[in-house]
N, C-alpha and C positions, 0 to 999 in steps of 0.2 A: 504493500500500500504506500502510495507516495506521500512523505511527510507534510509536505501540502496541505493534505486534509486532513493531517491532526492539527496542522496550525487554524486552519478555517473551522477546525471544530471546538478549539479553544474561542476563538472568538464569539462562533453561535452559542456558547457557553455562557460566558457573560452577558449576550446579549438576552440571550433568550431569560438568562434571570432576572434580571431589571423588568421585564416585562411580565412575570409569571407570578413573584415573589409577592406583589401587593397586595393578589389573591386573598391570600391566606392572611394576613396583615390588614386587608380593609377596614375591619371592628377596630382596632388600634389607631388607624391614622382618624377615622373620621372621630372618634374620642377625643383623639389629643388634638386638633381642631377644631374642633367643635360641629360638626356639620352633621347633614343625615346622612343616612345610608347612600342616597339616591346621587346626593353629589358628592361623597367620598368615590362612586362609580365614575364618575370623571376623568378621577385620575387614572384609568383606566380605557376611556373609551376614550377619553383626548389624547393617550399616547397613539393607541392605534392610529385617529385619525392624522396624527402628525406622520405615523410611518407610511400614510396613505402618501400625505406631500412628499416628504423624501424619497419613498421610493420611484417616484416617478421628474419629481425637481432635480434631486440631486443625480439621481439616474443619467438622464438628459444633461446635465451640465458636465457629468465628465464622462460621457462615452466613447472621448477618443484619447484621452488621459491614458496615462499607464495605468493598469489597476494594480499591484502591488501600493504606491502611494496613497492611491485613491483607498486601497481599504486601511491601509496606519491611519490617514486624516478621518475618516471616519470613526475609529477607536477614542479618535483623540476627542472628539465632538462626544462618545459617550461618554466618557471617563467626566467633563465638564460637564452634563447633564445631572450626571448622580452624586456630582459635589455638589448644587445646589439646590437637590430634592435632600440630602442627606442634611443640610445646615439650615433649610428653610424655615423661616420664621413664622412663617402662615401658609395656608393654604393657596394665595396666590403663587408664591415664590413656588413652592412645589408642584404647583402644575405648570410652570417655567420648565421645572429641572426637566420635568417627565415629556416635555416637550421636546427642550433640546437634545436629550438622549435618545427621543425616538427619532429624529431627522435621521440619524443615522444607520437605524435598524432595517430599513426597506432595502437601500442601496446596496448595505452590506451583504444581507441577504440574496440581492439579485444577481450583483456583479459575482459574490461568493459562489455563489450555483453556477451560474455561467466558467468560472476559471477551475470549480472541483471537476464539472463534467468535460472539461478539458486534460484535466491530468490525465483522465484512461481512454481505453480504449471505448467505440462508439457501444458495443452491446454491454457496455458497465455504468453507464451513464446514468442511471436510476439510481443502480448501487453506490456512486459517487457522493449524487447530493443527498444519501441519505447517511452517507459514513459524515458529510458536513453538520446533515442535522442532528445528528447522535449528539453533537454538543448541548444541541436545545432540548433534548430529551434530557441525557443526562441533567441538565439544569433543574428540571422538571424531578428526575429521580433524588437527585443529592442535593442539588442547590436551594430549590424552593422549602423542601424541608426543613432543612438545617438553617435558610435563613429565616424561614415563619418560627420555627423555636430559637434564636440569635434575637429575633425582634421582640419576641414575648419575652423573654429573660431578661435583653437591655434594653428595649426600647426598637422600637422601629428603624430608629435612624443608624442604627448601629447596624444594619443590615446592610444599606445600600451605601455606609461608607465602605464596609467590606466588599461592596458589589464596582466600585471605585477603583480597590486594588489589585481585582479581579480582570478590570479592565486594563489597568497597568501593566500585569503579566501576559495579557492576552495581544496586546499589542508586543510587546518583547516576541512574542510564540508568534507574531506576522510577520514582523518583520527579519526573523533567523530563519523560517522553515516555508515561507511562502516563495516559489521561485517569480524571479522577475519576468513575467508575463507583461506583455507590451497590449496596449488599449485596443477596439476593434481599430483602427487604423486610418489613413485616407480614403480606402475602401469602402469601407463604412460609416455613414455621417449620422447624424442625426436625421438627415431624413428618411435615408434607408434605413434605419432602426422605426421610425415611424411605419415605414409599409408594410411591418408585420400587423399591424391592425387591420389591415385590410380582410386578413384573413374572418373568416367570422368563427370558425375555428376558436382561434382566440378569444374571440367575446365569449362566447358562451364556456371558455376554458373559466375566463376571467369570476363570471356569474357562479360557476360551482364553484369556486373558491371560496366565496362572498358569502352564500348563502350555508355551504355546509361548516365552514366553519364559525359562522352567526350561531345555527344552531348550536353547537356543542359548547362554544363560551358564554352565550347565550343563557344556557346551565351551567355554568361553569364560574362566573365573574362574583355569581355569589355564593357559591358554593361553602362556605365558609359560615355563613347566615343558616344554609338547608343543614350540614349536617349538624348544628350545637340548637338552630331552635327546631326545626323537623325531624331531624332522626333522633337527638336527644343525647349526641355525643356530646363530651364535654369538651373545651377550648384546647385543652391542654394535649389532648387525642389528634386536633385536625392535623398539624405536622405529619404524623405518621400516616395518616390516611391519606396524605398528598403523596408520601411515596407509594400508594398503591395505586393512585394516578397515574401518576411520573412511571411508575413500572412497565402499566398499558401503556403508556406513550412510546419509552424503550422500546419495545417487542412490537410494538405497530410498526412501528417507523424502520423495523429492520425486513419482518414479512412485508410490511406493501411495497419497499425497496425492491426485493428479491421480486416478486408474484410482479411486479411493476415492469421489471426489464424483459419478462414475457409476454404482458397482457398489459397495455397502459388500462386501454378502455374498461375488461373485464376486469380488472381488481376495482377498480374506480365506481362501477358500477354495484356493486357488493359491497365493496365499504359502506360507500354511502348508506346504502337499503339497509343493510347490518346494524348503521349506526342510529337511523331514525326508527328504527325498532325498540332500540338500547334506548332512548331519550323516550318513545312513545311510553315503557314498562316503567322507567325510571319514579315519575311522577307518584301514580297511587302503592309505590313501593318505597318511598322515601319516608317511611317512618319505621321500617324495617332497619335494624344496623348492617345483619347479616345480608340481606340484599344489596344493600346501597354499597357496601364495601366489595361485591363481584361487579356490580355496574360501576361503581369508577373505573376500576380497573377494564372493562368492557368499555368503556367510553375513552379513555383515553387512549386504550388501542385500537381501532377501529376509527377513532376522526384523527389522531394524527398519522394514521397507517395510510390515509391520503395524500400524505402531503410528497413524498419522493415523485407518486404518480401524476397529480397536479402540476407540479414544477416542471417535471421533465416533460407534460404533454404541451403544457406553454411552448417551452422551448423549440419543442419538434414541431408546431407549427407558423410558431414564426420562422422558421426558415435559416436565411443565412445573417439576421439582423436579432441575434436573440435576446441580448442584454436589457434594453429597455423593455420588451416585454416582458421576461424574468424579472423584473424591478416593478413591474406592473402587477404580478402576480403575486407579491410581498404583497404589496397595499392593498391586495383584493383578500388577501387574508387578513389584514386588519383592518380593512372596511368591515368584514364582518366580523371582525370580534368584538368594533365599534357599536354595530348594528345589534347584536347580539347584548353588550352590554347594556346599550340606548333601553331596547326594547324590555331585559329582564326589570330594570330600573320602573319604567312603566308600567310595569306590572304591580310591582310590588307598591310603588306609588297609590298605585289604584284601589290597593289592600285586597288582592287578590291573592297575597299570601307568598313564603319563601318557596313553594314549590313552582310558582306561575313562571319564572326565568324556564324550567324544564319545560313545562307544556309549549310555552314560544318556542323553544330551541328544538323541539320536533317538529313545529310546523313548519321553520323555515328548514330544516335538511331533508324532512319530504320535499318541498319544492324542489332541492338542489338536485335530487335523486329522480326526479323529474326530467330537469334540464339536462342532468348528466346523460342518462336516455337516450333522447333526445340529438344529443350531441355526438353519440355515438352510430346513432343509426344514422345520420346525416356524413356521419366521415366513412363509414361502410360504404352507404350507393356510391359518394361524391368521389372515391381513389380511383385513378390517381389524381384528381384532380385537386382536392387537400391534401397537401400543405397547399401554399399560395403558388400560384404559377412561376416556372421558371427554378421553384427552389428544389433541393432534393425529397427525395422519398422519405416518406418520413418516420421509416425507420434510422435513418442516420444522417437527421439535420443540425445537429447543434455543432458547430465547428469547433475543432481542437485548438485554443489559441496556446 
């Protein structure tokens, strides 16, 4: 395996914990600010939408940059986001931090995928970006836990200072073991990185992203509310029950990898239906302990068991301009973790109760499992004529930069 993507997976490591971490930590920060529930969710659904900007802003502004630079300067933009969510003196300043750290999350993630499924060969390509995402798993497995019990023991903020120095060493792990890969080039401008939209491909790649992962965070952003006031676990419990999250995520994300570099469509297609199954049961089963603790785990592997296949089907249909649409695909995953947050928040506003994020978070990954469908019988009739014209087959369109 080329060191490469242990360095990209240190990075999705850090990154992915500044984004997962507050999770479990939401009752704590909106305490020590004073706020409700609904907008403690903010700081949560405003990262996302910032990784929506980023991954498509920042995206765009260095696509012809060299990405080794481009992903240190990025590290460096989170390392400075989580210094000023970690020292915030209110609630304003911390939705600053969680902003500025998220600019960075989209790009890294896009350009990331784009330069892992470069290191290998074209039929490991799924495999690649999913040895990248292993960092965000693991984040999910060891990080999020240790830092939800880091924050309850000192304080929240002692969390994401250590998520700071996290970002310190993960920039070090960029900049030793990332090889110096040169940007898409003059070859590739930003307008040819735009003509992968044309594809519709694309769109509707974009929309299952959006929506099945709306769904699953959806239930998920307050997960922390469902299991201490609905299942009846105590605070001091949820830490470990995020490792049996973070576990499903591990083991998703290495099956839909592997089942991905044979079948993009047919794993994608089962995941999905799998998962909006898991969130339909979830609901009138959340006050069971012994249920709820096989469903996270079932929920966490099966919606992030999408994500290798999501990414790499992006890429194989935008063709020979993948970068921006890989950055595109970031932000359609946190558009809907935005969307998902948005909406459990409305829910629970509405006093509909800590289960009502779950019942949302099914309707919208039915639709996705819809789309996906959908999407799939349309790229059946349409080959060879999907991917976009002109570009290769798309079993082997993501270029080796």
């Amino acid at each position: 395996m080329p060191l490469g993507l242990v360095a990209l997976a240190i990075g999705a490591f850090g990154i992915g914990l500044t984004e997962f971490v507050i999770m479990g930590l939401l009752p704590d920060v909106a305490a020590d600010f004073a706020v409700s529930e609904a907008t403690a969710g903010w700081l949560i659904s405003g990262y996302a939408l910032s990784v929506v900007v980023g991954a498509l802003g920042i995206t765009a502004a260095t696509v012809r940059l060299p990405r080794k630079p481009v992903l240190m300067g990025l590290l460096v933009l989170f390392v400075i986001g989580n210094v000023l969510t970690a020292a915030a003196p209110d609630y304003t300043v911390a939705m600053i931090g969680r902003i500025v750290a998220a600019l960075c999350h989209g790009a890294f993630f896009g350009i990331g995928a784009v330069v892992a499924s470069g290191l290998v060969p074209a039929a490991k390509r799924a495999g690649a970006v999913a040895v990248m995402f292993t960092g965000l798993t693991a984040a999910n497995v060891l990080g999020v836990p240790f830092g939800t019990f880091l924050g309850q023991q000192m304080g929240w903020r002692s969390t994401f200072w250590a998520i700071s120095i996290i970002g310190v060493l993960a920039l070090i792990g960029i900049a030793a073991l990332v090889p110096a890969v040169r940007g898409a080039g003059p070859e590739v401008s930003l307008r040819g990185e735009l003509s992968a939209f044309r594809s519709g491909q694309v769109w509707l790649s974009l929309l299952v992203t959006m929506l099945a992962f709306g769904g699953m965070f959806g239930a998920f952003t307050y997960i922390a509310y469902t299991l201490t006031e609905v299942t009846g676990f105590a605070s001091g419990t949820v830490p470990w029950l995020l490792v049996v999250f973070g576990t499903g995520l591990l083991v998703g994300n290495w099956a839909g990898g592997r089942l991905a570099d044979r079948s993009i469509d047919g794993t994608l297609v089962t995941f999905v239906a799998v998962l909006a199954v898991i969130l339909g049961v979830f609901g009138p089963l959340a006050g069971s302990p012994a249920a709820t603790v096989v469903i996270l785990f079932l929920m966490g592997g099966f919606g992030f068991g999408t994500v290798p296949g999501l990414q790499t089907r992006i890429m194989r249909y935008a063709g020979g301009a993948p970068t921006l649409a890989s950055g595109a695909n970031i932000g359609a995953f946190n558009a809907g973790n935005a969307l998902g947050a948005w909406a459990g928040g409305v829910g629970i506003g509405a006093g509909l109760g800590y289960t009502s994020p779950i019942w949302i978070g099914a309707a919208l990954t039915s639709t996705a499992l819809i789309v996906m469908v959908l999407a799939a019988v349309v790229a059946r009739r349409s080959r060879p004529a999907e991917p976009r014209s002109g570009a290769p087959e798309p079993v082997d369109t993501v270029p080796a930069h």
